[in-house]
C-alpha positions in Angstrom: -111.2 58.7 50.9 -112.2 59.0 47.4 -109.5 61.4 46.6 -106.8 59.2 48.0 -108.4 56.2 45.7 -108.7 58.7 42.7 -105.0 59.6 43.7 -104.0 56.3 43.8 -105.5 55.3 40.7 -103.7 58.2 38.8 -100.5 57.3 39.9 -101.1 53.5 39.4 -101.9 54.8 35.7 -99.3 57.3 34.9 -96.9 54.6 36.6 -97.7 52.1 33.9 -97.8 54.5 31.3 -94.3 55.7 32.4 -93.7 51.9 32.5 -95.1 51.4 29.0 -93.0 54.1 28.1 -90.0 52.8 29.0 -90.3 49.8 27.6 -91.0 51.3 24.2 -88.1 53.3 24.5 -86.0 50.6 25.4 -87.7 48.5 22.7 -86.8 51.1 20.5 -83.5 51.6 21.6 -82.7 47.9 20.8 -84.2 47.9 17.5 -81.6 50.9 16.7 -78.7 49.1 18.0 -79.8 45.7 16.3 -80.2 48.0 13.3 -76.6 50.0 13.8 -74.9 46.4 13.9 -76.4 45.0 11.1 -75.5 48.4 9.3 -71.9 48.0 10.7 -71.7 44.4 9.3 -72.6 44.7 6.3 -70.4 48.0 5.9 -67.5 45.4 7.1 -68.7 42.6 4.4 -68.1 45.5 2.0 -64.7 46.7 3.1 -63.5 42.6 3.3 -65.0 42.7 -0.4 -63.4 45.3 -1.2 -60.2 44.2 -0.1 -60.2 40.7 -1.5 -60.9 42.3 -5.0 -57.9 44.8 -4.2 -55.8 41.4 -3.3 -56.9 39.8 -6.6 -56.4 42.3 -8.5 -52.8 42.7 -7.2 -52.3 39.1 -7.8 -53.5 39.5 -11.3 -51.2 41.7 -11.8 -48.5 40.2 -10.3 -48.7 36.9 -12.1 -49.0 39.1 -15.2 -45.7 40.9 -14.1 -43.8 37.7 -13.8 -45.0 36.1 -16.8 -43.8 38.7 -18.7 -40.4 39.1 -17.0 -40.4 35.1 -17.4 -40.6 35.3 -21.2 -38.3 38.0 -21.5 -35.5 36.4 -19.2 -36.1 33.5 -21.6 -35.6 35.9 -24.7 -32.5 37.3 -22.9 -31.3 33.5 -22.6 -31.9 32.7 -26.2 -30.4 36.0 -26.8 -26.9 35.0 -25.2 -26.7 31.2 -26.1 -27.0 32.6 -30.0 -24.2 34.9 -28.8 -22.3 32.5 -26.9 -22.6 30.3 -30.3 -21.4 33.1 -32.7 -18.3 34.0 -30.2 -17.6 30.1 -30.9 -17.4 30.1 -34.5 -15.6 33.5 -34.5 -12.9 31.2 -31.9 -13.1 28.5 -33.9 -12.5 30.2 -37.1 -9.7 32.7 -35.7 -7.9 29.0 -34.1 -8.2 27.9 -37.9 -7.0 31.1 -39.5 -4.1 30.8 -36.7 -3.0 27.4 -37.9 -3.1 28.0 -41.2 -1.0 30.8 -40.5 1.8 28.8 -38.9 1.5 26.0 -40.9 2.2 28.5 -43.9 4.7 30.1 -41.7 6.7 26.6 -40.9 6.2 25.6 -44.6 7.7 28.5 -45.4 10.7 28.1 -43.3 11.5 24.9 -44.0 11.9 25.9 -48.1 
């Protein structure tokens, strides 16, 4: 009877420390997921970090990019109304070389 008590005892023990055991590893197993998700989280707040400063930089440089074509278009437009101005003096001046012309002409004629 002693030896089935002693056996029984045994087992009782190594079943909790098989128990114990468990549960450690399962605590432990937690505290590496816990720990993997955390690590995963944070590696995904970096990458969105990363990205926005990708975006604003892009945006930076796209505001930059259509200032710059802004103020050229606008130097392109200053460009051709000094152009468009000079064509109408050139006009105006060859419309009052013309007249002359025929008024010298007809003058002309008529002595």
């Amino acid at each position: 009877m002693k030896k089935i008590t002693t056996s029984i005892v045994i087992a009782a023990a190594l079943g909790l420390a098989a128990c114990s055991g468990a549960d450690n590893a399962e605590a432990g197993a937690e505290e590496a997921v816990e720990g993997t998700e955390a690590t995963a989280e944070e590696a995904a707040a970096d990458a969105m970090d990363a990205a926005e400063g990708t975006a604003d930089a892009m945006g930076e440089a796209a505001v930059e990019a259509t200032a710059e074509a802004t103020a050229e278009a606008g130097e392109a437009a200053e460009a051709a109304g000094e152009a468009a101005k000079a064509a109408g003096a050139a006009a105006k001046e060859a419309a009052n070389n013309a007249v002359d012309k025929a008024a010298a002409a007809a003058k002309e004629a008529v002595n």
